[in-house]
N, C-alpha and C positions, 0 to 999 in steps of 0.2 A: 590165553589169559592176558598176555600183552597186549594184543589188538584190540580186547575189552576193556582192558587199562586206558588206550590211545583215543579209543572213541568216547570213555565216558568224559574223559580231557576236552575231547574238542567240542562235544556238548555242550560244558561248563562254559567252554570263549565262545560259543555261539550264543548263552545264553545271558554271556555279560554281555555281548555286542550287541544283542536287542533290549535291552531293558537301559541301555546308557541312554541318557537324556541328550540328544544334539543341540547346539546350540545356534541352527540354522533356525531364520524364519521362514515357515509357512504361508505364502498369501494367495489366497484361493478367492475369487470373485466371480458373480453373477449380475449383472445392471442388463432390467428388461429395456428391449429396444436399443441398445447399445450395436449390434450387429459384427459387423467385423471393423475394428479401428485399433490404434494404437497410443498409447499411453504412455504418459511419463512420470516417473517416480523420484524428485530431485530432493536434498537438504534443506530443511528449513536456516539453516547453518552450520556450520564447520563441522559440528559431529558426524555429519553424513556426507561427505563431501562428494559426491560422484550423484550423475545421473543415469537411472534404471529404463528400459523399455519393455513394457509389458503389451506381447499381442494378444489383442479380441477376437475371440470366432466365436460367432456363435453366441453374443453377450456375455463368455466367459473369459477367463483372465488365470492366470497364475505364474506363479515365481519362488524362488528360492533362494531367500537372500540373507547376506551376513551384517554384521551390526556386534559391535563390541558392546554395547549399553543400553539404556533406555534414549532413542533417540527421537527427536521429530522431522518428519517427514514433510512433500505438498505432493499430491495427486494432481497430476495435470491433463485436462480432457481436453480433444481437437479444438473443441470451442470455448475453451480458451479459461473454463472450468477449473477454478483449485480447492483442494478440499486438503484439510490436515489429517494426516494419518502418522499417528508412534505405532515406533516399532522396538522389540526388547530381544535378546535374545531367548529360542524356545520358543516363539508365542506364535502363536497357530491362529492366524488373523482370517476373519472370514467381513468378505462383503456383501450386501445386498440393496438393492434401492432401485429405482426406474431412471432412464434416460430422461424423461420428462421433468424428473426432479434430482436433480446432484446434487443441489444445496442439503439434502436430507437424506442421505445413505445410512445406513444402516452397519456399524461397524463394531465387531467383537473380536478379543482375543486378547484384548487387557485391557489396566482398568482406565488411564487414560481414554482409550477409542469408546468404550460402553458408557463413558462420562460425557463426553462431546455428545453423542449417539441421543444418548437421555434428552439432554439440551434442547439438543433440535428438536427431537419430535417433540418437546413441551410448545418449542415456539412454534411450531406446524400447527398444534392443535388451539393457539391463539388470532388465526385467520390472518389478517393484516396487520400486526401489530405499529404501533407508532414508536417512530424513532426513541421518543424517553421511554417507552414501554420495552423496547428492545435492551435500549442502555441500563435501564432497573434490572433489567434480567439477567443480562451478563455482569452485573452488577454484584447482585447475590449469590452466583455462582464461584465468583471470584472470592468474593468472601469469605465460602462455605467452602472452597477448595484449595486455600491456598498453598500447595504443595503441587497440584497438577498441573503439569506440561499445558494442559487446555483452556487455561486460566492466561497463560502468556497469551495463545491463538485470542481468546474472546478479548483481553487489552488491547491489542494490537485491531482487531479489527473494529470494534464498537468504539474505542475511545483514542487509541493514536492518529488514527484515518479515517478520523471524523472529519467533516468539513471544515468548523471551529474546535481541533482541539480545547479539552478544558484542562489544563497542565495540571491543577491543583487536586484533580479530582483524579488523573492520572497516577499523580505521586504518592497521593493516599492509599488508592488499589495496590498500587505496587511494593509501597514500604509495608503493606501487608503480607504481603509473598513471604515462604520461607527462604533461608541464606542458600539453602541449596538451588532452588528453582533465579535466585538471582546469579548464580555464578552460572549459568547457562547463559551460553555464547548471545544465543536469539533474543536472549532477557536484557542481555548487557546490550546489543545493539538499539535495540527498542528503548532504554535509561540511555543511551547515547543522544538518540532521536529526538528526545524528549528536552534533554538539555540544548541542542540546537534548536529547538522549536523555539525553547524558553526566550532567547537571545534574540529572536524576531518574531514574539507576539505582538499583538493589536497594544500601541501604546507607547511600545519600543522604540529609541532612534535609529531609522535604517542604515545598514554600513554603506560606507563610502565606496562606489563600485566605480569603472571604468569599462567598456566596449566597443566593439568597434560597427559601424554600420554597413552597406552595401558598399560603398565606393570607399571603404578603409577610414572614413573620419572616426576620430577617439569622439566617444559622448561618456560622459561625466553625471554625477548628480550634479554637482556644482551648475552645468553648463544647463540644466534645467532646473535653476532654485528657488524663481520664481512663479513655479505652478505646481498644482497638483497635478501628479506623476500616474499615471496609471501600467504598469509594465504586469505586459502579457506574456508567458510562457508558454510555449508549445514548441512541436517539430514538424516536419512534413509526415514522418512514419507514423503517428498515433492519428489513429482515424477520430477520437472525439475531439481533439483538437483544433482538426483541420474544421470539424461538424460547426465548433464554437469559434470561428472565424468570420462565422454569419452574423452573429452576433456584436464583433468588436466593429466589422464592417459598417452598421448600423448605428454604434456609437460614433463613431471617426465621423461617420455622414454630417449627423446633429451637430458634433462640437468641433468641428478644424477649424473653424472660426474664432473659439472659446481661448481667449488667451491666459488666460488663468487654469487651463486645464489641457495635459497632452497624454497621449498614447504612444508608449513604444513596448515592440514585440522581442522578445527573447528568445531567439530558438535555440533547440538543444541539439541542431543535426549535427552529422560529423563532415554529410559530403556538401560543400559548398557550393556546385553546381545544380543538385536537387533542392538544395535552401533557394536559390536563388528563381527555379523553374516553377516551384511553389509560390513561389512571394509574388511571381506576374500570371501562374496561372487562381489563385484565391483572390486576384484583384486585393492586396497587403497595402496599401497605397500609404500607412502612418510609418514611423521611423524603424527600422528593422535591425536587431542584430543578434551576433553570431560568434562566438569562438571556437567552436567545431571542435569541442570537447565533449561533448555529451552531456552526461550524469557527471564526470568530471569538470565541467567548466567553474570557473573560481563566483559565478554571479551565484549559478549554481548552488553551490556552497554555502557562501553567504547567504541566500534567503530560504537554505537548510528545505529546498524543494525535492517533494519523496514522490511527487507523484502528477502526470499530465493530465487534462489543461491545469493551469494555474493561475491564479494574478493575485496581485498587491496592489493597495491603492500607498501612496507616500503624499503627506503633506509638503508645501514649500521650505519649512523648516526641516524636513526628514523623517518626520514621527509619520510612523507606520500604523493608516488612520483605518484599513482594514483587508481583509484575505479573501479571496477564492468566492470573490461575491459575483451573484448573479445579474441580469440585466436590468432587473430593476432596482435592486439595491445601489448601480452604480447612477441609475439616474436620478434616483434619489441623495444622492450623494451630490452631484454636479448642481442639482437645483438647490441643494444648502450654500453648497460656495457661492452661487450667483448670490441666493438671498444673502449672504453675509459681505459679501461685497456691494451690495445696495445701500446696507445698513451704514457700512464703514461710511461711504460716499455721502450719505444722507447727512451722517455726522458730523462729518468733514465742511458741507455747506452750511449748515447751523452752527458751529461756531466760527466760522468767517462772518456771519452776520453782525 
């Protein structure tokens, strides 16, 4: 009788111990043509502070991972691939999608990921959409969702790291957000970003910056206040940068004669001697400089840059005349200064007459 006592007992804790809810996650994946590779699973911010490594065989994947709350994730593939994934505790997360296409995985196991999921395949099933067609879309989503984690992702991607930020249109989506989704870490850096943008949009008087160039001289804005300023951002490490070096190459050719108009390069390296192997093997020939801070250097900072290549055009007076323009906006831009220095000079002989 006792040992029927003892086993009906340990029944009872076998049968609480399987029916308790864990509060591990689940992440179980398939991506055809994937093969065998390795993957990275890091915090979109602070809630998740640690980076994960998830091995492929086989185009499969999985993990067992812990999570105090509803948190968000990036999925990072070899090539170079990030995709957003929440994770909550309990939630039993499954992947699916092709190697050929990452941007549109297939992701369940809560309702953030089956919301993202939805999205995409709507945009898939719109073939090539156009940039305002895109931005309408994430538009309406952000609207209609304002509580979900995936509503930060489409902000941050459709409208903070646009090419031309639109702040005002920024602030709208986001003063929509609920208080909760704002008190997220990733929410608050993105309303930080947003407010450094604000301080150096197109219109704005640029800060007063200092640097130093190849052979240690301090350059100033002051020391060029007489021209329009065009200051290029790059490093040696970011390959489109170096890509778009062909470009400013091109410009410099046209205009180093142009005295009302100059080019100086900003890099972001840390090692001075690879800045410098760079600057003579890219044939760099316009003014070059460097604080060998990185993402920390103070110029940096000041023109609140989040992302390589970059430029700023700066007028003589300091007004920041525009951002992150391409090769023909900026020649377009150099042939107004001419024309408008015609004009002045035109004006200037006719009333001496």
């Amino acid at each position: 009788m006792k040992k029927a006592c003892l086993l009906y007992l340990l029944l009872i804790g076998l049968s609480a111990c399987g029916g308790k809810k864990t509060d591990a996650v689940s992440l179980n994946g398939e991506i055809k043509g994937l093969g065998s590779d390795t993957l990275y699973l890091y915090g979109a911010d602070r809630m998740y502070d640690r980076m994960d490594t998830l091995i492929v065989e086989k185009d499969k994947f999985s993990a067992t991972l812990t999570v105090d709350t509803l948190v968000s994730t990036i999925l990072l593939f070899s090539d170079g691939t990030e995709y957003p994934l929440y994770l909550n505790k309990g939630d039993k997360i499954q992947i699916k999608g092709s190697n050929a296409e990452l941007s549109a995985l297939q992701i369940n196991g809560n309702v953030p990921n089956t919301e993202l999921t939805t999205f995409n395949q709507e945009l898939k099933g719109l073939g090539t959409p156009s940039v305002k067609a895109l931005e309408e879309k994430a538009e309406n989503f952000i609207k209609n969702h304002p509580s979900s984690l995936a509503s930060i992702y489409l902000l941050d991607k459709y409208f903070v790291q646009a090419l031309q930020p639109d702040i005002e249109r920024i602030k709208m989506l986001a003063d929509g957000m609920t208080g909760e989704l704002k008190d997220r870490p990733y929410m608050q850096a993105l309303l930080s970003r947003i407010d450094e943008d604000e301080k150096v949009a197109v219109g704005k008087t640029a800060p007063y910056f200092r640097l130093r160039n190849v052979e240690g001289k301090e350059i100033t804005r002051s020391t060029l206040k007489d021209q329009y300023l065009l200051i290029q951002f790059w490093a040696s490490w970011d390959t489109i940068s170096r890509e778009q070096n062909a470009m400013f190459r091109r410009i410099y050719k046209k205009e180093q004669k142009n005295k009302d108009f100059t080019l100086i390069g900003v890099s972001l390296d840390l090692d001075k001697d690879k800045w410098k192997e760079t600057i003579k093997t890219d044939t760099l020939k316009w003014e070059q400089t460097c604080d060998f801070a990185g993402w920390n250097g103070e110029v940096v900072k000041q023109f609140a840059i989040q992302k390589l290549p970059a430029n700023l055009l700066l007028s003589p007076t300091g007004k920041i005349e525009g951002k992150d323009l391409d090769e023909k906006a900026i020649e377009k831009k150099v042939k107004e200064i001419q024309e408008e220095k015609e004009k002045k000079e035109a004006a200037k002989k006719k009333n001496k007459r």
